[in-house]
TITIBA-499474 format. One line per 2 residues: for each residue x, y, z of N, C-alpha, C, O. Coordinates in pm, 1 decimal. Example, Ala and Ser with C-alpha at 12.3 -4.5 7.8 and 13.67 -1.06 7.14 Angstrom:
REM residues 2
1319.0 -569.0 780.0 1230.0 -450.0 780.0 1320.0 -330.0 780.0 1423.6 -331.9 846.5  1285.0 -225.0 708.0 1367.0 -106.0 714.0 1290.0 3.0 787.0 1340.9 113.8 803.9;
END
This chain:
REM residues 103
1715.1 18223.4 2130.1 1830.7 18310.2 2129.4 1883.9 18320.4 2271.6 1821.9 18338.7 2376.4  2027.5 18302.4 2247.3 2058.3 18310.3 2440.1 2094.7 18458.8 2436.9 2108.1 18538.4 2344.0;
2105.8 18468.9 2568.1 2146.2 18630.9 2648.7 2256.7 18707.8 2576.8 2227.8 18825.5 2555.1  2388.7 18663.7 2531.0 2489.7 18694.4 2448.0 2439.3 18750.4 2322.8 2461.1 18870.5 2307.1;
2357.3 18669.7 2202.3 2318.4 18701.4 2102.0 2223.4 18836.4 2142.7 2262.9 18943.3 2096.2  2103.2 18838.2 2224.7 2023.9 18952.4 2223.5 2060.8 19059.2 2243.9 2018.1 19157.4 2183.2;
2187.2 19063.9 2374.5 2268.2 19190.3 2349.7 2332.3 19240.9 2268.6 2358.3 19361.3 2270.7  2382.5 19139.1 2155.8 2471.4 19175.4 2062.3 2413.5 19196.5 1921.1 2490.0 19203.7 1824.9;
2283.1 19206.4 1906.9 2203.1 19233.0 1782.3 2241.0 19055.1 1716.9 2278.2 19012.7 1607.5  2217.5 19009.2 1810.3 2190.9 18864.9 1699.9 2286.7 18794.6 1652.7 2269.9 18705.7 1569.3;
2434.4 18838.9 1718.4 2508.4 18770.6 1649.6 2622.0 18804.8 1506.4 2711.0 18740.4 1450.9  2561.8 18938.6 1487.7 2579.3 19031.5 1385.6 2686.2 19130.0 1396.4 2703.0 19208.4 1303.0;
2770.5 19135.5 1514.1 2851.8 19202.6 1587.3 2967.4 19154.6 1565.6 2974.5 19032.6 1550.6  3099.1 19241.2 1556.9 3260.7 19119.6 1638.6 3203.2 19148.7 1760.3 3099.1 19198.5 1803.3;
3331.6 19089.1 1811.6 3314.0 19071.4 1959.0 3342.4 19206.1 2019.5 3300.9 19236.1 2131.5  3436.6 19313.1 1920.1 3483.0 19443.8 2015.6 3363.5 19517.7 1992.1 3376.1 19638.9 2008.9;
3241.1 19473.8 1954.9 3087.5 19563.6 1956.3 3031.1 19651.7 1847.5 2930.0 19721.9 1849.6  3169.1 19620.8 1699.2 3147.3 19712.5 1607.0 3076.5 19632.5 1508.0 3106.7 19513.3 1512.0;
2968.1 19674.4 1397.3 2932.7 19603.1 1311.1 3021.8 19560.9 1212.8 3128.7 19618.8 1193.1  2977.1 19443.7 1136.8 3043.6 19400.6 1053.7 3064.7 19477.6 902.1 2962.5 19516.1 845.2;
3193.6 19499.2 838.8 3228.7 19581.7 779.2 3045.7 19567.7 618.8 2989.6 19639.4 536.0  3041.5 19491.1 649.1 2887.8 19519.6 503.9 2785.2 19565.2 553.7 2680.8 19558.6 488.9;
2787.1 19623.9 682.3 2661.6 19739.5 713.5 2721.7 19851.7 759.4 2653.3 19919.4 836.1  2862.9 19901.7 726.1 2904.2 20019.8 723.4 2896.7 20097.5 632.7 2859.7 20057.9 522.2;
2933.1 20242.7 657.4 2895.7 20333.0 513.9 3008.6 20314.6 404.2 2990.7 20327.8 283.1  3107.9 20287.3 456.0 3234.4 20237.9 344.9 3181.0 20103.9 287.5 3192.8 20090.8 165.7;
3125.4 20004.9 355.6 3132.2 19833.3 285.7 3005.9 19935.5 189.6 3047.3 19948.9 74.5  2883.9 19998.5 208.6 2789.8 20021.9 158.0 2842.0 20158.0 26.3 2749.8 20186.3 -50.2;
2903.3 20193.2 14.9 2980.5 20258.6 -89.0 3071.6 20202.3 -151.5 3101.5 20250.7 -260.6  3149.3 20074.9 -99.8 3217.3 19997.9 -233.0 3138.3 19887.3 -291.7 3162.0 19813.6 -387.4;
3000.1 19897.2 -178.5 2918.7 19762.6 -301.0 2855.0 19860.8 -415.5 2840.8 19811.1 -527.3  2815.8 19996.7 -395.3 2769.8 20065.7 -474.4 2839.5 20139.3 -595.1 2767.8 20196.7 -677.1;
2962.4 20139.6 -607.6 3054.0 20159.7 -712.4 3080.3 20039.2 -732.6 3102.3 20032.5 -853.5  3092.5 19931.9 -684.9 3077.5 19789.3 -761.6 2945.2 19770.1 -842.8 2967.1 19735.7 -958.9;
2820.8 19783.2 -812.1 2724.0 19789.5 -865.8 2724.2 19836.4 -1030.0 2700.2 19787.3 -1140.3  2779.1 19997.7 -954.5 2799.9 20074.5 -1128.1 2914.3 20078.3 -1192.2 2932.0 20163.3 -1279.5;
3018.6 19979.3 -1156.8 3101.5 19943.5 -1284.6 3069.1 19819.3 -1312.2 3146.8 19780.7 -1399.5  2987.2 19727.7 -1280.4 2930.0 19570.0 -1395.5 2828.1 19677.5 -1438.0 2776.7 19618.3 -1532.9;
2764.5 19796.4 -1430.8 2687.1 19842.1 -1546.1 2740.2 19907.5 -1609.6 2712.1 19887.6 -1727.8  2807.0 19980.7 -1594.2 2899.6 20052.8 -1697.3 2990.7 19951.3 -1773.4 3029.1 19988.0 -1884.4;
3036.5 19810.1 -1722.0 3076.1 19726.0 -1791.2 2971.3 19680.4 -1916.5 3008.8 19697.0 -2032.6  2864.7 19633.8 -1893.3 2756.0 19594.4 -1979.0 2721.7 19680.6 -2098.0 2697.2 19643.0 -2212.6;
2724.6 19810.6 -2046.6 2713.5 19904.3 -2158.6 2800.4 19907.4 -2270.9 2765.0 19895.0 -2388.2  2953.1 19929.9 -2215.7 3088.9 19880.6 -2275.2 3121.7 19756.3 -2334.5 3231.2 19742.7 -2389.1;
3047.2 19672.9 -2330.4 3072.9 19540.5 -2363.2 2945.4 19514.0 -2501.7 2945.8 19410.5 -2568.3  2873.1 19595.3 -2517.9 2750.0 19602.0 -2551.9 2810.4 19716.1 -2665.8 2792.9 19681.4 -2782.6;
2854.9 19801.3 -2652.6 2941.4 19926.5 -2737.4 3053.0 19785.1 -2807.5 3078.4 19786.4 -2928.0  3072.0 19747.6 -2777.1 3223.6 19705.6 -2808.8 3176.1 19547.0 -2937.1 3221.7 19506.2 -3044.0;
3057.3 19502.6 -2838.1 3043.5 19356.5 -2943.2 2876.5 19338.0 -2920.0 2819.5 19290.4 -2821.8  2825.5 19385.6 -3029.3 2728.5 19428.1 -2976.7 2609.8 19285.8 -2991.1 2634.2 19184.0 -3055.8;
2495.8 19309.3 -2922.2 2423.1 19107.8 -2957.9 2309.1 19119.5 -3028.7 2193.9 19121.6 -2985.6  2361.9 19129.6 -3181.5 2305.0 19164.0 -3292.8 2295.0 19027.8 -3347.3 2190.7 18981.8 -3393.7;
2364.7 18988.6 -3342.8 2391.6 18818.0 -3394.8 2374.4 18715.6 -3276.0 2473.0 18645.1 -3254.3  2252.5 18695.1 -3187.8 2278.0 18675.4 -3055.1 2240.3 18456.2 -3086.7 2291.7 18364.6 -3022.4;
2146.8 18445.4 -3193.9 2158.0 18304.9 -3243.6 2059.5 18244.0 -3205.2 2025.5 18131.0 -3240.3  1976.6 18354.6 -3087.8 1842.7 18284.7 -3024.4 1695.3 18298.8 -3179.7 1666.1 18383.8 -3263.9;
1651.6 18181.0 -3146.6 1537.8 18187.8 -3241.7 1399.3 18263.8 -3237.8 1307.6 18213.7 -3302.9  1379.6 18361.4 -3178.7 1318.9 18423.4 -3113.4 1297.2 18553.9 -3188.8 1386.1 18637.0 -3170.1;
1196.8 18590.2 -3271.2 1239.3 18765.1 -3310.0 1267.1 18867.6 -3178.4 1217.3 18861.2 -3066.0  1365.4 18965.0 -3233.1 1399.6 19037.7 -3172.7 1305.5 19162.6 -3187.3 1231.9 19180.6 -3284.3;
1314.1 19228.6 -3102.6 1166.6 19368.0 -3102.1 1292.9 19460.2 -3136.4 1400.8 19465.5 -3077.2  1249.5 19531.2 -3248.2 1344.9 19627.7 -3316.4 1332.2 19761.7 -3221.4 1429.1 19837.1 -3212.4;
1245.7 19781.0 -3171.6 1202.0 19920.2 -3076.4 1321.3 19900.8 -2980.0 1396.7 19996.7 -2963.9  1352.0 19749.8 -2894.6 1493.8 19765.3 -2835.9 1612.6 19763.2 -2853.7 1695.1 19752.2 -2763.1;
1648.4 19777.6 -3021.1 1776.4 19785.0 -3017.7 1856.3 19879.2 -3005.5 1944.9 19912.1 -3084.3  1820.0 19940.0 -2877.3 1903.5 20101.1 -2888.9 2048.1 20061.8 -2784.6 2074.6 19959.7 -2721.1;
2117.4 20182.7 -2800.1 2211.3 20116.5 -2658.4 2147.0 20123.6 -2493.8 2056.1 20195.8 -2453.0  2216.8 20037.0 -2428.8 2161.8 19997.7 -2304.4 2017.8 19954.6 -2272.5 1970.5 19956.6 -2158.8;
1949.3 19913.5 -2388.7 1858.3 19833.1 -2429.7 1832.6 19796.1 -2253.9 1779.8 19859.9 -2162.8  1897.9 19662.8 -2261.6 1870.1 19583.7 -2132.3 1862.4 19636.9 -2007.7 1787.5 19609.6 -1913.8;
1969.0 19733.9 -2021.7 1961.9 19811.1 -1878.2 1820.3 19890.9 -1866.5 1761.2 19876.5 -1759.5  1779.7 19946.4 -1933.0 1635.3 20058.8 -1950.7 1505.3 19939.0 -1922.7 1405.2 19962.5 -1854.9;
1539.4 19790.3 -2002.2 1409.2 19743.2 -2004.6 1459.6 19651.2 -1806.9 1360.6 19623.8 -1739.1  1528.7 19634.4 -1775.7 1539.0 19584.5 -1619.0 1498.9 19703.7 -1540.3 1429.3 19681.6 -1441.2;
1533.5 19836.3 -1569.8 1492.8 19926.0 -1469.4 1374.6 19914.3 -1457.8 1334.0 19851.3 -1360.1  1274.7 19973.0 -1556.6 1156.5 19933.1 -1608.7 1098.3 19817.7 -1516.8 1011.9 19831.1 -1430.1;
1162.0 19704.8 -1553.1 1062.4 19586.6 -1508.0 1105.6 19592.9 -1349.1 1013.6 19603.9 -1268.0  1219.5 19587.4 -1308.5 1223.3 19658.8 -1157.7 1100.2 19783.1 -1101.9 1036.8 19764.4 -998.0;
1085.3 19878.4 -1167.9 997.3 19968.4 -1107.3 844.5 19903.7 -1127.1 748.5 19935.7 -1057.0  840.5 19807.4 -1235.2 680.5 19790.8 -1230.1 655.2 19679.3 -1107.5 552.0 19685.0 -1040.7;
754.3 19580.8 -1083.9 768.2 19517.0 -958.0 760.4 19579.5 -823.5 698.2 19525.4 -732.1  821.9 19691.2 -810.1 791.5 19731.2 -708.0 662.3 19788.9 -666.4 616.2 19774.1 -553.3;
584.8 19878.8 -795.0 439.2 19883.8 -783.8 342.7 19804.2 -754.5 243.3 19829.6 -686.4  374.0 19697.6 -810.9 294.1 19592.2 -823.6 294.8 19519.6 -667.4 193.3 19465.6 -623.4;
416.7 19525.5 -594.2 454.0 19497.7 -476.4 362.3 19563.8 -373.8 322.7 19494.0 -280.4  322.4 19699.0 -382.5 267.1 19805.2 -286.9 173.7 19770.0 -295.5 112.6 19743.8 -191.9;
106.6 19748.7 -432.8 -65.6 19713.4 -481.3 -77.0 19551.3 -354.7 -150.8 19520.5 -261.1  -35.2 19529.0 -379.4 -12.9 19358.4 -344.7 -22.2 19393.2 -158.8 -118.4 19347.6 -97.0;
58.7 19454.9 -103.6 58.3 19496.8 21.1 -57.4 19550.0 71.4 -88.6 19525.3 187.9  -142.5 19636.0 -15.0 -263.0 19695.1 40.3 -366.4 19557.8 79.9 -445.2 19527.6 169.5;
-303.2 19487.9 -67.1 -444.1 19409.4 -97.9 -440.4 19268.9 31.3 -539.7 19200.2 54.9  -325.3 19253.3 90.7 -310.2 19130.3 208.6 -291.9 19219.2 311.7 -394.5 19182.5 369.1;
-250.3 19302.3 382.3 -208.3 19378.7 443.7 -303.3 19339.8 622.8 -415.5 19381.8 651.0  -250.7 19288.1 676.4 -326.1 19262.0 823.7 -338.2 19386.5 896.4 -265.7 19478.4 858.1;
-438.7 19413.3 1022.5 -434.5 19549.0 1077.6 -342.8 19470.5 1207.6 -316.7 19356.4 1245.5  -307.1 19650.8 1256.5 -222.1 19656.4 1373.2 -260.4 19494.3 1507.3 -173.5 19434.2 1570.5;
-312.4 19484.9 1508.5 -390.6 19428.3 1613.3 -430.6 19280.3 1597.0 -493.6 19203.4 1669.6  -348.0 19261.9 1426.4 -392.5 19106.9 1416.0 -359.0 18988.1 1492.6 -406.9 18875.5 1479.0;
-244.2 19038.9 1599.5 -153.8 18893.7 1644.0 -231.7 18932.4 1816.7 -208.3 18847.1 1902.4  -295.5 19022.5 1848.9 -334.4 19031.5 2005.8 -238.6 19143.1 2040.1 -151.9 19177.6 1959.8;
-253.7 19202.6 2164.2 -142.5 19252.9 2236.2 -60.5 19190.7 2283.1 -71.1 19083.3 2342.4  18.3 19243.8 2264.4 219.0 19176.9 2335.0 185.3 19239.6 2471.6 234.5 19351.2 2488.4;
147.9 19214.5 2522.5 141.2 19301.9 2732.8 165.7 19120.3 2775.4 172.8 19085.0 2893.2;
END
């Protein structure tokens, strides 16, 4: 990294020293109402035509056919990922001191 980049966080900067608009609190509030209208789309789209007739050969588990089905079973499998993530962290987890001192 040359001298320019380290002062400037890497490169990550304009040049007048301000961050770039997707780590501001505005870029970070219109990705987040973007977020929740493709889910509120899905739901709506799911209300509207629903994938009852979806053609896959596969039985379907009747316990999920409620609305927002998909959305409940991704949260779900999102939160057990992230558990499973922490478990996983304990279990490799190096101590402070593994790389030597930086002096």
């Amino acid at each position: 990294m040359t001298g320019s980049d380290a002062t400037h966080g890497g490169g990550h900067e304009s040049g007048d020293g301000k961050p770039p608009f997707w780590v501001t609190r505005a870029g970070a509030r219109i990705a987040l109402v973007a977020l929740h209208l493709v889910a509120l789309g899905t739901v709506v789209t799911e209300l509207v035509r629903p994938f009852i007739g979806d053609g896959h050969g596969a039985e379907r588990i009747h316990e999920l056919e409620f609305l927002a089905s998909y959305a409940v079973y991704g949260f779900v499998a999102c939160v057990v990922l992230v558990l499973l993530g922490r478990e996983l962290r304990r279990l490799v987890m190096r101590g402070e001191d593994y790389y030597g001192d930086r002096d």
